[in-house]
Kinemage of the C-alpha trace (Angstrom):
@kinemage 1
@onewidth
@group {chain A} dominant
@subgroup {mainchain}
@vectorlist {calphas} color= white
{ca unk a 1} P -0.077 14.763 15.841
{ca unk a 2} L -3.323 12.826 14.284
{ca unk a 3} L -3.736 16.244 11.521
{ca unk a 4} L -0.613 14.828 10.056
{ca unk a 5} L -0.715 12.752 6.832
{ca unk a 6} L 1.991 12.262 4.414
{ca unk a 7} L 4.463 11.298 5.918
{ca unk a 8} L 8.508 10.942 4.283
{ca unk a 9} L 10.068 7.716 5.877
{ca unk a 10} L 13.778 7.689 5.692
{ca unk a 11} L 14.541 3.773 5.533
{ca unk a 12} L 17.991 2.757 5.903
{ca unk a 13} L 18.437 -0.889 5.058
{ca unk a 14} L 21.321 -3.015 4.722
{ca unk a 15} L 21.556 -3.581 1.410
{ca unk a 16} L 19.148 -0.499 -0.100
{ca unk a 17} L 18.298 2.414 1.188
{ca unk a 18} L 14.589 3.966 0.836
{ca unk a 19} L 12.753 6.876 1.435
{ca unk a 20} L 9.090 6.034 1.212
{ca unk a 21} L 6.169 8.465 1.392
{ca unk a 22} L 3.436 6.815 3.204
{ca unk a 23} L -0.188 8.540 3.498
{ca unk a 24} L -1.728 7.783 6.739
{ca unk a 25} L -5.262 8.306 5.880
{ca unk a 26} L -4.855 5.293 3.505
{ca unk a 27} L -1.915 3.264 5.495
{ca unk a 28} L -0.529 2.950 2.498
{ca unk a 29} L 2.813 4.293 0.340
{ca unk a 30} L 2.065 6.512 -2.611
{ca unk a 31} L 5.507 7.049 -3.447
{ca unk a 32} L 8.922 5.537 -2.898
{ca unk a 33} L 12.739 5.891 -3.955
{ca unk a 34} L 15.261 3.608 -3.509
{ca unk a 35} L 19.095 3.438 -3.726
{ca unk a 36} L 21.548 0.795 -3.577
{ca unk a 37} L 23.892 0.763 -0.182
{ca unk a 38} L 27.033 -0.687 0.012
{ca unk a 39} L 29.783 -0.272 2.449
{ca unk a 40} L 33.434 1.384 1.453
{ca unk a 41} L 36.038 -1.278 1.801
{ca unk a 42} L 38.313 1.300 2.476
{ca unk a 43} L 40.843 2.184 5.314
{ca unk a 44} L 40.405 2.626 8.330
{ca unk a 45} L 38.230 -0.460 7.963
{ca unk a 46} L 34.755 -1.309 6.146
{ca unk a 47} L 32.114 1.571 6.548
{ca unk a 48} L 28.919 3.119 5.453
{ca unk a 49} L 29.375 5.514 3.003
{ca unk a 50} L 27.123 8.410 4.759
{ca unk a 51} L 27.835 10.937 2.548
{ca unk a 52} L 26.406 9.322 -0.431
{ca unk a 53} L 23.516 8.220 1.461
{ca unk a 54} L 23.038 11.544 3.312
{ca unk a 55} L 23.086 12.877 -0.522
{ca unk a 56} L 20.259 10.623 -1.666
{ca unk a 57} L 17.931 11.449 1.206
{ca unk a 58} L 17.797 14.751 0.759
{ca unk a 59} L 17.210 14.320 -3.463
{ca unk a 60} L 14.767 11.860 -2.603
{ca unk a 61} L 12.866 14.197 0.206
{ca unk a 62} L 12.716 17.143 -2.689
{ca unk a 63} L 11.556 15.174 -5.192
{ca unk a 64} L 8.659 13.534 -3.293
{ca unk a 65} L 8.291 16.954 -1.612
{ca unk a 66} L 7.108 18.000 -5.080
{ca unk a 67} L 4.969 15.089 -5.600
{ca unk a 68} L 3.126 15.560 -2.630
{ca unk a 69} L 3.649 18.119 0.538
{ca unk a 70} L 5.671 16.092 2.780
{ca unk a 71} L 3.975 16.800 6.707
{ca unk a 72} L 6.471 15.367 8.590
{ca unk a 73} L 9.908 12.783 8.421
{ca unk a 74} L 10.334 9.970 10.158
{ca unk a 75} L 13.329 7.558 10.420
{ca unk a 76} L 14.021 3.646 10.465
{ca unk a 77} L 17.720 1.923 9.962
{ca unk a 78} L 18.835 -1.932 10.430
{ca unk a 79} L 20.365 -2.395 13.733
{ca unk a 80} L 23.732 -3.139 14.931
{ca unk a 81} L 25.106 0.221 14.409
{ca unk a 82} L 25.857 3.768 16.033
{ca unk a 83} L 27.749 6.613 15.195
{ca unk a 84} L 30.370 8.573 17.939
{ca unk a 85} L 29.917 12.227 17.125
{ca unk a 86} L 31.963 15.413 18.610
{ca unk a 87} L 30.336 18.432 20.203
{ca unk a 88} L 29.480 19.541 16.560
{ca unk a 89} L 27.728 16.366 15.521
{ca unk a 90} L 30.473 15.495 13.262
{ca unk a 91} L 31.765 11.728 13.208
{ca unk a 92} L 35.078 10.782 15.025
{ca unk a 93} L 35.454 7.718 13.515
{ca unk a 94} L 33.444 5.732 10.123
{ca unk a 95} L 30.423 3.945 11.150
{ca unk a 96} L 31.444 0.663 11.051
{ca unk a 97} L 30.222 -1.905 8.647
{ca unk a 98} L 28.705 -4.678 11.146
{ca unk a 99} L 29.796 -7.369 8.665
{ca unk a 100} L 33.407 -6.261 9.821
{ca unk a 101} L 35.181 -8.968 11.899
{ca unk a 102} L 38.247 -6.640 13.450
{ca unk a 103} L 36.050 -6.802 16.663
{ca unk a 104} L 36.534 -10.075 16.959
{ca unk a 105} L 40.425 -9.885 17.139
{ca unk a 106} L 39.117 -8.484 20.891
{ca unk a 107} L 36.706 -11.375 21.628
{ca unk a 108} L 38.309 -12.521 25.165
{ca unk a 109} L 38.603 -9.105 26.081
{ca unk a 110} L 35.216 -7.983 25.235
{ca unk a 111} L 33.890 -11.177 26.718
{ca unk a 112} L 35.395 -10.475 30.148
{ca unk a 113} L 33.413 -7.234 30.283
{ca unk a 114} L 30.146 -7.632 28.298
{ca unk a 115} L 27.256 -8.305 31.041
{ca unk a 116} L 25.309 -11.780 30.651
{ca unk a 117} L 22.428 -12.904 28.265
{ca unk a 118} L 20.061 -13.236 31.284
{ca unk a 119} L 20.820 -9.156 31.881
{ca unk a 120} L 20.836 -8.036 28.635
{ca unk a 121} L 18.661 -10.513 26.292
{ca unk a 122} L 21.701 -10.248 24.011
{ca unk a 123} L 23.125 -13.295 22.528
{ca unk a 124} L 26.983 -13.362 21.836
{ca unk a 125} L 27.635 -12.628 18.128
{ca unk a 126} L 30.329 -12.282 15.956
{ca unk a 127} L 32.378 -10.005 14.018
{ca unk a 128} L 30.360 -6.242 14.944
{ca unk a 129} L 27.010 -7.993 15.462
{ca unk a 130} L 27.079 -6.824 19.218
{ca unk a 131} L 27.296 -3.035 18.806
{ca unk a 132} L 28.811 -3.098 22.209
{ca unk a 133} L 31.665 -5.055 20.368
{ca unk a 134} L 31.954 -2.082 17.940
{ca unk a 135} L 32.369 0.567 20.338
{ca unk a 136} L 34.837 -1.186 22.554
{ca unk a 137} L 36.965 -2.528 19.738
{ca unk a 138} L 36.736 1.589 18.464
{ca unk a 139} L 38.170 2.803 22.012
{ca unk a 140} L 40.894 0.640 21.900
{ca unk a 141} L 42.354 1.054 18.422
{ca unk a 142} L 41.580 4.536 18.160
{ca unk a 143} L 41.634 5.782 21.528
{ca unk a 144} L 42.513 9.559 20.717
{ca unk a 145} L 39.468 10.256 18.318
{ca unk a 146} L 37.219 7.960 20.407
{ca unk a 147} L 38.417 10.834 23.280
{ca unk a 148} L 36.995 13.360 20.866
{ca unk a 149} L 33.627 11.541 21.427
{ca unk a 150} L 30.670 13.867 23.052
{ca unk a 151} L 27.864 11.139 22.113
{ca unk a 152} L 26.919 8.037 21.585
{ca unk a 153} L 24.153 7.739 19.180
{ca unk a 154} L 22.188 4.861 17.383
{ca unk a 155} L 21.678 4.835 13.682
{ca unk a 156} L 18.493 6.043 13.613
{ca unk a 157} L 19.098 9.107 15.831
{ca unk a 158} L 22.171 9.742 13.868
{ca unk a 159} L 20.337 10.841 10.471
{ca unk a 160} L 17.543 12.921 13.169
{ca unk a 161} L 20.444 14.637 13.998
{ca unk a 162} L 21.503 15.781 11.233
{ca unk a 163} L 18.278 16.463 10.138
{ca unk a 164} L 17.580 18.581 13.297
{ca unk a 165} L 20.794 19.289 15.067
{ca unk a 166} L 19.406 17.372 18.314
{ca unk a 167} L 21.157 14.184 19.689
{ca unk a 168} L 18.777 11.610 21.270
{ca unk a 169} L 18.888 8.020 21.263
{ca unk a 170} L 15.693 5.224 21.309
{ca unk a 171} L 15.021 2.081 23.219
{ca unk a 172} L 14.254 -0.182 19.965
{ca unk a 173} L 17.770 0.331 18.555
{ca unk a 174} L 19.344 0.416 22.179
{ca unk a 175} L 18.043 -2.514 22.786
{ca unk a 176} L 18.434 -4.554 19.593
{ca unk a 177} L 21.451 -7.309 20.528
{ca unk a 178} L 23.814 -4.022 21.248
{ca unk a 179} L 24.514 -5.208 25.457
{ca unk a 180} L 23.819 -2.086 25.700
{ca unk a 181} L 20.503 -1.905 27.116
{ca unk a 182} L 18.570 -4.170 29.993
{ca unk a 183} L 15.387 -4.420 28.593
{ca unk a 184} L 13.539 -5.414 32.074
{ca unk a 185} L 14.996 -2.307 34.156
{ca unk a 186} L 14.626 -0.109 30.954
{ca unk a 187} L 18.169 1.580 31.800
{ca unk a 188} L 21.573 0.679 30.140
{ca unk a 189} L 23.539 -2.364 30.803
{ca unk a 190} L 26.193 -2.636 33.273
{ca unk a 191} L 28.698 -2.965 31.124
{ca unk a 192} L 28.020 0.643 29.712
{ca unk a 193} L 28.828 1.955 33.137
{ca unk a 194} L 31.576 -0.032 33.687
{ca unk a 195} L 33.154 0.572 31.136
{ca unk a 196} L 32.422 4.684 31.430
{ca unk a 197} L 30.248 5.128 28.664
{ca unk a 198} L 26.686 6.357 30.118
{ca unk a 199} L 28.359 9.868 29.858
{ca unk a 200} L 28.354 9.490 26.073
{ca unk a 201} L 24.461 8.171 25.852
{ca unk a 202} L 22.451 11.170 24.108
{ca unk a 203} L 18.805 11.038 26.314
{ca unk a 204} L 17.030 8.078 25.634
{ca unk a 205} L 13.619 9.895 23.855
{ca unk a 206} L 10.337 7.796 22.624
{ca unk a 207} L 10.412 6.843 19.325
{ca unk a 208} L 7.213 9.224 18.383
{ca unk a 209} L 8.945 12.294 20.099
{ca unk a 210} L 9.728 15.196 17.928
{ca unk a 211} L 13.230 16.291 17.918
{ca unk a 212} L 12.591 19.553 16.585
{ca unk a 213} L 11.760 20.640 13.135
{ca unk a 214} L 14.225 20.361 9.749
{ca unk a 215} L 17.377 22.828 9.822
{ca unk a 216} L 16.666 25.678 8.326
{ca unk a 217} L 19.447 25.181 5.032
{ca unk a 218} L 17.819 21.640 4.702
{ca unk a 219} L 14.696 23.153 4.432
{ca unk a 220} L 15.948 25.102 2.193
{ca unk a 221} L 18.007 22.539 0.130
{ca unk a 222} L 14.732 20.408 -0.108
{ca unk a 223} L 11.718 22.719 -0.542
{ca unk a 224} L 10.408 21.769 2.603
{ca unk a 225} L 8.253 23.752 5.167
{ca unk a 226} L 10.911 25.052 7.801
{ca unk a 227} L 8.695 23.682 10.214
{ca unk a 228} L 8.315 20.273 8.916
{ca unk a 229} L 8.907 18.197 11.901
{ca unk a 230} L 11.706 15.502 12.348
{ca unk a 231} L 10.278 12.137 14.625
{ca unk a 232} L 12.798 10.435 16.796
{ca unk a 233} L 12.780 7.240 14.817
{ca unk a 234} L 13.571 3.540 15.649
{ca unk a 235} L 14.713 0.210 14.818
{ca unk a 236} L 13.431 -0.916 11.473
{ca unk a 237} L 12.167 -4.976 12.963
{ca unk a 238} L 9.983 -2.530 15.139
{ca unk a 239} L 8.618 -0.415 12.827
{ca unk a 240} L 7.477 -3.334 11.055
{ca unk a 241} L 5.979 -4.812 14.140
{ca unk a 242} L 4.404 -1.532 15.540
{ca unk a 243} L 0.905 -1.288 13.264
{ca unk a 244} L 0.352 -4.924 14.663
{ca unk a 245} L 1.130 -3.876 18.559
{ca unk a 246} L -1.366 -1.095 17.593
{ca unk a 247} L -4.337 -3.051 16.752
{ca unk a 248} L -3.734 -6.836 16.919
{ca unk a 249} L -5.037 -9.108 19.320
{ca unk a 250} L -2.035 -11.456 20.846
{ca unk a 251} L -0.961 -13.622 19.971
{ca unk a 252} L 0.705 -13.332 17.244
{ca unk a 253} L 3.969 -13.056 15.324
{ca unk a 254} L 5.316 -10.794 12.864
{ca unk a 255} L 8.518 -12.043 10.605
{ca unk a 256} L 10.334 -9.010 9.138
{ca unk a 257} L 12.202 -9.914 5.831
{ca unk a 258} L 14.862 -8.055 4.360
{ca unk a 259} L 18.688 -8.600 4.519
{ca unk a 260} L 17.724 -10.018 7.492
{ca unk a 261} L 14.472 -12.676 8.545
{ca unk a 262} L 13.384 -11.394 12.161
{ca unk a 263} L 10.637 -13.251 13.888
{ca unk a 264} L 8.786 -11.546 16.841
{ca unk a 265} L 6.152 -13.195 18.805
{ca unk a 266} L 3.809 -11.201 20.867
{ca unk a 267} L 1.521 -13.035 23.719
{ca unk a 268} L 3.288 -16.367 22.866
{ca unk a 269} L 3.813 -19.143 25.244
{ca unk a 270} L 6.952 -18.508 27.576
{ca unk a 271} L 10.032 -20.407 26.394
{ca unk a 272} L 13.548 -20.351 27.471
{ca unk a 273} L 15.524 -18.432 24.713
{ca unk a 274} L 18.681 -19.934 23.866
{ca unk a 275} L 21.271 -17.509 22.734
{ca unk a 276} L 23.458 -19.972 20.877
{ca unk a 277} L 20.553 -20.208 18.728
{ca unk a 278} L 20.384 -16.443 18.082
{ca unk a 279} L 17.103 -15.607 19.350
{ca unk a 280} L 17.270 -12.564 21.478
{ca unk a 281} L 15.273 -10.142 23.371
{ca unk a 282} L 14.343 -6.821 21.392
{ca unk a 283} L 12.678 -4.294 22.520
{ca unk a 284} L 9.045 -2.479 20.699
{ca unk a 285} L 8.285 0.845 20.552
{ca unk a 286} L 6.172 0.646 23.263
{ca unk a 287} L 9.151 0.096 25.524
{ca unk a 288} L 8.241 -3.730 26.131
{ca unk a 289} L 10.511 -6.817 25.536
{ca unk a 290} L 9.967 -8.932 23.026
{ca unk a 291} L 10.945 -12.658 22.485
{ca unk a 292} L 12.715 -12.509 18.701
{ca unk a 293} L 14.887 -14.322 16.778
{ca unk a 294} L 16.513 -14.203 13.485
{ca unk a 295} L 18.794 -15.285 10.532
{ca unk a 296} L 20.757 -13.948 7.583
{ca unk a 297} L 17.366 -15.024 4.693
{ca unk a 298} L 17.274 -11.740 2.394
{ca unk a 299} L 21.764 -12.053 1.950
{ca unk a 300} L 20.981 -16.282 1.433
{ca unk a 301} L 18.311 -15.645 -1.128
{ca unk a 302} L 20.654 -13.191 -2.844
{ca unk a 303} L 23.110 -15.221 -2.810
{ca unk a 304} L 21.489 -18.466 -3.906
{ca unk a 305} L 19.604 -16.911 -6.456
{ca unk a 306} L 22.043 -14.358 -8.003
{ca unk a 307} L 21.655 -14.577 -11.709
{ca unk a 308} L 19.740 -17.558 -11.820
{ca unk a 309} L 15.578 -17.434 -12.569
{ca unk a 310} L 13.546 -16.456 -9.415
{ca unk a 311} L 10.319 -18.375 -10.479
{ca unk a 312} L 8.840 -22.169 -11.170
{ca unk a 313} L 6.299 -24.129 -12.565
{ca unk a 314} L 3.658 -25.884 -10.587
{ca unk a 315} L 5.222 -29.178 -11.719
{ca unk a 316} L 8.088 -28.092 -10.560
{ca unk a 317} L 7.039 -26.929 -7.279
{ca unk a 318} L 5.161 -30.365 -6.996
{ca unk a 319} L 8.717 -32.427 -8.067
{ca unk a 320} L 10.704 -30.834 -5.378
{ca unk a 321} L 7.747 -31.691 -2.625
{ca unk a 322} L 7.855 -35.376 -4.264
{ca unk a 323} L 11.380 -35.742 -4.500
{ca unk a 324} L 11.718 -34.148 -1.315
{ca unk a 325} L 15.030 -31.909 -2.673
{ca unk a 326} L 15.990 -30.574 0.242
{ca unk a 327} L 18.341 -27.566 0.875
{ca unk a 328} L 20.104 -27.847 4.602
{ca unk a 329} L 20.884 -24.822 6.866
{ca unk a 330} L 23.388 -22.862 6.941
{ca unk a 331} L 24.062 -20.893 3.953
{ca unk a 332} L 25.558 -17.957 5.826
{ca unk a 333} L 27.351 -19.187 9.344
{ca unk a 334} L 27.367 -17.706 12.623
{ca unk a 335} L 23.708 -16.547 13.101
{ca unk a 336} L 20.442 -18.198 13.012
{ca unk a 337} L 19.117 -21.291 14.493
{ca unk a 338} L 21.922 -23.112 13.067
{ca unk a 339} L 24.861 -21.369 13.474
{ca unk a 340} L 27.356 -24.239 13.125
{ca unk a 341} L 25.730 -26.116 10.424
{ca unk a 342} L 27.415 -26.446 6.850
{ca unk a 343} L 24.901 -25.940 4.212
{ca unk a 344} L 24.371 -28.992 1.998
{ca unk a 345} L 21.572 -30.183 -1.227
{ca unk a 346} L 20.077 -33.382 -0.593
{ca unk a 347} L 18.316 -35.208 -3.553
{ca unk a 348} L 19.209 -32.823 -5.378
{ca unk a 349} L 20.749 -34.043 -8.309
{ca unk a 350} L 19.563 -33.249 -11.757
{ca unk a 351} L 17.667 -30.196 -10.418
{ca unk a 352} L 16.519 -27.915 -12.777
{ca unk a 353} L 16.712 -24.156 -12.285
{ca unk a 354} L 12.514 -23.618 -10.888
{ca unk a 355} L 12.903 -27.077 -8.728
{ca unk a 356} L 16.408 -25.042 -7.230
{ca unk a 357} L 14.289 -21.494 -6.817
{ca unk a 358} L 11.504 -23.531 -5.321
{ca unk a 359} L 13.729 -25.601 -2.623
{ca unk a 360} L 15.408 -22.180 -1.844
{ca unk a 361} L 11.965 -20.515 -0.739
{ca unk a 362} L 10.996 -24.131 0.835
{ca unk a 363} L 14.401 -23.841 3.067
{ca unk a 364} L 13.736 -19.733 4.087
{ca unk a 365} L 10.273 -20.993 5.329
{ca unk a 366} L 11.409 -23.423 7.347
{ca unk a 367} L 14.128 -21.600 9.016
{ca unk a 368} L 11.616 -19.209 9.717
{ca unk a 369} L 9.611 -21.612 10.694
{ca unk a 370} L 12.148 -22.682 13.450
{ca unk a 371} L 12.803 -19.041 14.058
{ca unk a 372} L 8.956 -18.830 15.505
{ca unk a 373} L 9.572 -22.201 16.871
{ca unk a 374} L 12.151 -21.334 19.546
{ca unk a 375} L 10.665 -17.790 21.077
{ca unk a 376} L 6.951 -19.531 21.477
{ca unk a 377} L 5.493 -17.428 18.503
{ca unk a 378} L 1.184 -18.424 18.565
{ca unk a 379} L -1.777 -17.364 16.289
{ca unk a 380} L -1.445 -15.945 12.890
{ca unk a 381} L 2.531 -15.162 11.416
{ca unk a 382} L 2.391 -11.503 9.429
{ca unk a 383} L 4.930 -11.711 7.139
{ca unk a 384} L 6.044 -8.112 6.151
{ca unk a 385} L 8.559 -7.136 3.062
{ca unk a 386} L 9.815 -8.706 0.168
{ca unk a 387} L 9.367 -12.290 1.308
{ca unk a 388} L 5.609 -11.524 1.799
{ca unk a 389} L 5.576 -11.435 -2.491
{ca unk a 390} L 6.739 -15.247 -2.581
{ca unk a 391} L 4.103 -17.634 -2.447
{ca unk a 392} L 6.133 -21.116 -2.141
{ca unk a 393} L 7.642 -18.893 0.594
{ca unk a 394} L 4.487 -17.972 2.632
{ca unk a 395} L 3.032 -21.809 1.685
{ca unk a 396} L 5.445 -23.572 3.027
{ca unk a 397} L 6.063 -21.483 6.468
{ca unk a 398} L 2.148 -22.011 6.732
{ca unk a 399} L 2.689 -25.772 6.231
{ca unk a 400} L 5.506 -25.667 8.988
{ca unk a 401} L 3.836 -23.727 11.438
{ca unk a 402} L 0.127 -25.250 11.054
{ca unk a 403} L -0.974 -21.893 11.607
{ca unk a 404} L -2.742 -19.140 9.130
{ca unk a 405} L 0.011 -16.813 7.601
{ca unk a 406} L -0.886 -13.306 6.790
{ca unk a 407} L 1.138 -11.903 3.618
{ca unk a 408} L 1.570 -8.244 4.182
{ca unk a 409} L 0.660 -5.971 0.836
{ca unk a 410} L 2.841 -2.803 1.739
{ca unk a 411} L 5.980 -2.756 -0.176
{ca unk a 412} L 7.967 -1.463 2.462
{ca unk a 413} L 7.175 -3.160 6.061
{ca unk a 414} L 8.618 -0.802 7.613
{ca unk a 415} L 7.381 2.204 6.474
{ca unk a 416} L 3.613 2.212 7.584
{ca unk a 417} L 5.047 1.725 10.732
{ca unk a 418} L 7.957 4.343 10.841
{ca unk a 419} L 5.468 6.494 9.611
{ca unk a 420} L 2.947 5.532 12.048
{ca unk a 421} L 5.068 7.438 14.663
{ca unk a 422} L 3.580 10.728 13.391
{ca unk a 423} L -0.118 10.420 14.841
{ca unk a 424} L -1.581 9.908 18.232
{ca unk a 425} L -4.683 7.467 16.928
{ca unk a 426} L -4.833 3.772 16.475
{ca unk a 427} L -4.558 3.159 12.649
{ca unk a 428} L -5.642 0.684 10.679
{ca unk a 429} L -3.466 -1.389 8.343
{ca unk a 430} L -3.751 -3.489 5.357
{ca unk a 431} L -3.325 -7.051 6.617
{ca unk a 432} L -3.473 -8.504 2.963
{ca unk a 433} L -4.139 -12.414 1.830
{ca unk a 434} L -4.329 -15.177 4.605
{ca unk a 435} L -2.744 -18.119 3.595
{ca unk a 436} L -3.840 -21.434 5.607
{ca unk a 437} L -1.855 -24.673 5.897
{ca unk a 438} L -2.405 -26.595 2.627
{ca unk a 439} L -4.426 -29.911 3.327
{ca unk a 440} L -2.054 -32.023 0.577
{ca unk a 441} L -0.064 -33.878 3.179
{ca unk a 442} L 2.942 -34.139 0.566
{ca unk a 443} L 3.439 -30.167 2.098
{ca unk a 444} L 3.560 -32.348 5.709
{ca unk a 445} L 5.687 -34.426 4.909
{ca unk a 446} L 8.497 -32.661 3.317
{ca unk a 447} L 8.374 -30.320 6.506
{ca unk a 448} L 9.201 -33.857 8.574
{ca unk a 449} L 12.177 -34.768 5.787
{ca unk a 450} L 13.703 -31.291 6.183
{ca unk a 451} L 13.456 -31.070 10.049
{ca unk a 452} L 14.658 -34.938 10.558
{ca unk a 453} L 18.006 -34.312 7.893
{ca unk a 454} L 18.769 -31.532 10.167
{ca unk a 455} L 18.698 -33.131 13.266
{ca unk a 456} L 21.244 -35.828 11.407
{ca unk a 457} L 23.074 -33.101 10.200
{ca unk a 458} L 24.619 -31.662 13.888
């Protein structure tokens, strides 16, 4: 596989969607498009609209095909979703927004059956957080087309198979807070037997495997070579931690920033995870658990800054430190390290609008911060995506942590490492600008204001 080099990266995100071309020889992308992705708030309940998505990953994989000769495709979605397909590969059902809280209307039920945290490394989430939630709530409302089932597939394996016409399904996704998977016996959860499901599980395949090559029409539709090969795919938190499994020395921690902030720590110290807090086990490429934990940062920041100025002046950056305007956890409830906690400004009146974008970025860090905290994250933090661009951002989580913080220069975390699935050799990647604890102890001590208001806060 090592002769390959471009490589098309089908990204499915939350909020966008991507397909990035990433050239191996460089570890770099050379091209990208990207689409906005919003679910259909539309009966039978909130879903992804697949259609429209399916429509811009083809456009996207001709037009870079014409850039540059695409080699071979590889695939990386957020988590917390799978598709139930028939003995065609067509859906039964919508895939199910995650954000959807109808699952929760079985919570008792699904409680009674789902198999424990110490099993499963899965904390208990809400509304369709637990893809094991999803399914179950599916087979109960709509038992006659969940009948129809002939698979159970995660996201990522979903678009392979319609790129290929082969069902498969991959430990990363399997085993990303789904109780699907036990991540110590590398097998599915109880549960999924209990409840009669391991029938429906396509075969669990590496992530690097190649499914087959494109379908012949898509070749067609897209200009590609017919034998363009199609890569199993994984869990996008993974791809973004993968180039760093590949040639980092533990420990270390990687924070994946998007919709979602997801903290990894490889070759930490052992801590007990506690699932009330949402940190969880996942599962990396290479098949090996992983102590992670996460909250909602890339939907807060969207929220807290929509239409308001995402920039500040040192003076302002150096008036919210001195001032010590503090912005309290939790923006969105239910996840993170605070789950319970209503959000709340403190000394914060009068700000002005760089002061409020600087406190935001301040209160991200130190979540993360906390995040690394509770699954025993040591050495250097990478921080990968868009969070990696903001520098009060990367500052402060270096003030919180004491430790260097490495602010990744892809564009696209998860693409170098999505992409990385397509060769057999140990690649190098861009680590981009280290960022050390800053030595003003005004950064110190607005860390100790922020953590001690929280602790009055619960």
């Amino acid at each position: 596989m090592s002769t390959l080099r471009h490589i098309a990266v089908i990204d499915i995100g939350k909020t966008n969607a991507k397909v990035a071309l990433v050239d191996l020889a460089a570890s770099s992308e050379v091209a990208l498009r990207r689409a906005a992705n919003a679910p259909l708030r539309q009966a039978p309940y909130p879903h992804h609209d697949v259609e429209a998505l399916w429509t811009f990953i083809l456009n996207s994989l001709a037009s870079l095909n014409r850039e540059q000769r695409i080699d071979a495709i590889s695939i990386t979605t957020h988590g917390a979703t799978g598709v139930l397909v028939d003995a065609s590969g067509e859906l039964v059902l919508p895939v199910l927004d995650y954000e959807f809280d109808g699952p929760d209307s079985l919570a008792a039920d699904y409680d009674a059956v789902r198999s424990p945290f110490a099993e499963t490394g899965t904390p208990r989430l809400p509304a369709g957080l637990n893809l094991g939630a999803q399914f179950f709530w599916l087979e109960k409302r709509f038992p006659a087309e969940f009948a129809r089932a002939k698979a159970m597939l995660m996201y990522p394996q979903y678009w392979a198979l319609r790129l290929t016409g082969v069902a498969a399904n991959e430990v990363t996704s399997l085993g990303c807070h789904t109780d699907l998977w036990r991540p110590e016996k590398s097998d599915f959860s109880p549960m999924v037997d209990d409840l009669g499901w391991r029938r429906l599980m396509a075969p669990v395949r590496p992530a690097r495997e190649r499914l087959g090559p494109i379908r012949a029409a898509l070749a067609a539709r897209t200009g590609l070579d017919p034998q363009t090969p199609v890569l199993c795919g994984l869990h996008d938190s993974n791809a973004s931690l993968l180039p760093h499994l590949l040639s980092d020395v533990a420990p270390f921690s990687v924070v994946s920033t998007g919709t979602w902030v997801v903290s990894m720590a490889v070759g930490g110290r052992q801590v007990a995870l506690d699932p009330a807090r949402d940190t969880l086990v996942n599962v990396n490429a290479l098949g090996d658990p992983v102590p992670s934990a996460r909250f909602m940062g890339g939907r807060e920041f969207s929220l807290l800054t929509a239409d308001k100025p995402q920039d500040c002046s040192g003076s302002e950056v150096l008036a919210v430190l001195a001032r010590k305007i503090l912005l309290l956890p939790s923006t969105q409830q239910g996840s993170g390290p605070f789950p319970h906690h209503a959000s709340a400004w403190l000394g914060a009146d009068g700000i002005g609008k760089g002061e409020r974008f600087a406190a935001i970025s301040f209160y991200l860090a130190l979540m993360t911060a906390t995040c690394l905290d509770l699954i025993g994250a040591e050495g250097p933090t990478t921080v990968e995506g868009p969070f990696a661009r903001n520098r009060l951002f990367v500052g402060m989580l270096a003030a919180a942590t004491m430790r260097t913080v490495i602010a990744s220069e892809a564009a696209t975390g998860t693409s170098i490492g999505a992409a990385l699935l397509a060769t057999d050799q140990v690649a190098g990647h861009s680590e981009g600008e280290r960022i050390q604890p800053p030595a003003d102890p005004v950064w110190a001590g607005y860390v100790s204001a922020w953590r001690e208001a929280v602790r009055e806060q619960a």
